[in-house]
N, C-alpha and C positions, 0 to 999 in steps of 0.2 A: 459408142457409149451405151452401155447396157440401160434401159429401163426400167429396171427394179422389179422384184417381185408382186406387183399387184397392178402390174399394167393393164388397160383398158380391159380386155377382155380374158385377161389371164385364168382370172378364177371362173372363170366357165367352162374354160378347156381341160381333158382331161391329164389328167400328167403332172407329176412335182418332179424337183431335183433337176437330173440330166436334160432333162424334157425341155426345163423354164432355160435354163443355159443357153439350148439349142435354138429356143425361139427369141431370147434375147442376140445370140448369134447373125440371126437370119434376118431378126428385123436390121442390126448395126451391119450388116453387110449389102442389101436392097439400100439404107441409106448411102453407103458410103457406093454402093454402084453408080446409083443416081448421078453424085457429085462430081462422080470422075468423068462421065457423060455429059455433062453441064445439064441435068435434069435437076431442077429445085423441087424443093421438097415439100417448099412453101405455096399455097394458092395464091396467095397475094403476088409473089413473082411470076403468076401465070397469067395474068389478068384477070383476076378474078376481083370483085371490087365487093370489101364488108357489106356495103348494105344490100347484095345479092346472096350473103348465106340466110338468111329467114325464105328465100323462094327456094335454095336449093336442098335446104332441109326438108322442105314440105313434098318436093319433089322425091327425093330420097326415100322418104318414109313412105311416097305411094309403089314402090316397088316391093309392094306386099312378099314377093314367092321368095324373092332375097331377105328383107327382116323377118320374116316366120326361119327361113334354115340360117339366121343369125344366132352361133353359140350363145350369145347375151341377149334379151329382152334389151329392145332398142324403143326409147320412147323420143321423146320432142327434146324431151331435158338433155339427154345423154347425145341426137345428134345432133344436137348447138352445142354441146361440148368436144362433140370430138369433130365438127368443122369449123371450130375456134380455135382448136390444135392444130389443124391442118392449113391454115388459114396462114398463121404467123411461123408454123414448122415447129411448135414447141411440144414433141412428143411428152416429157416429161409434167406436163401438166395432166397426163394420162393413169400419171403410176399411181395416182390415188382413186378409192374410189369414192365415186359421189356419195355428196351427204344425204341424208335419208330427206331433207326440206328440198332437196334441188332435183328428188325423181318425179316430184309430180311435173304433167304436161298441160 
């Protein structure tokens, strides 16, 4: 299932048309690997228990030399959103992008 044009980090990457196809492609194909592997996609099916994403976020954001060569400006707001996706497997809560109240950290 494709994810829409404005996926999490879409408009920071370079590339329209063919481009967004091929990464909608590539992400719906990695998912559906996964599946057929019996690898979930969900953290929650991994052991990963909600009230341990606020430490692994803060953990995450200290891997400074990966968010500086991160396409998108990664702040606090943005990763509790996207291991809130990752969390429950709901990529689709990705395709929009945040509201301009929910970047501050």
């Amino acid at each position: 299932m494709p994810i829409g044009p404005n996926a999490f980090n879409r408009h920071h990457v370079a590339g329209k048309g063919d481009e967004e196809s091929a990464l909608d492609a590539t992400i719906e194909g990695i998912a559906n690997l996964l599946g057929t592997i019996g690898i979930s996609t969900k953290l929650a099916q991994m052991g990963i228990e909600a009230k341990d994403l606020p430490w692994i976020a803060e953990q995450a954001l200290a891997a400074s030399r990966l968010i500086k060569n991160n396409p998108r400006p990664v702040d606090r707001a943005g990763m509790d959103r996207l291991l809130a996706a990752a969390f429950l497997g709901d990529r689709q809560s990705l395709s929009s992008p945040l509201q301009p109240d929910a970047r501050a950290s």
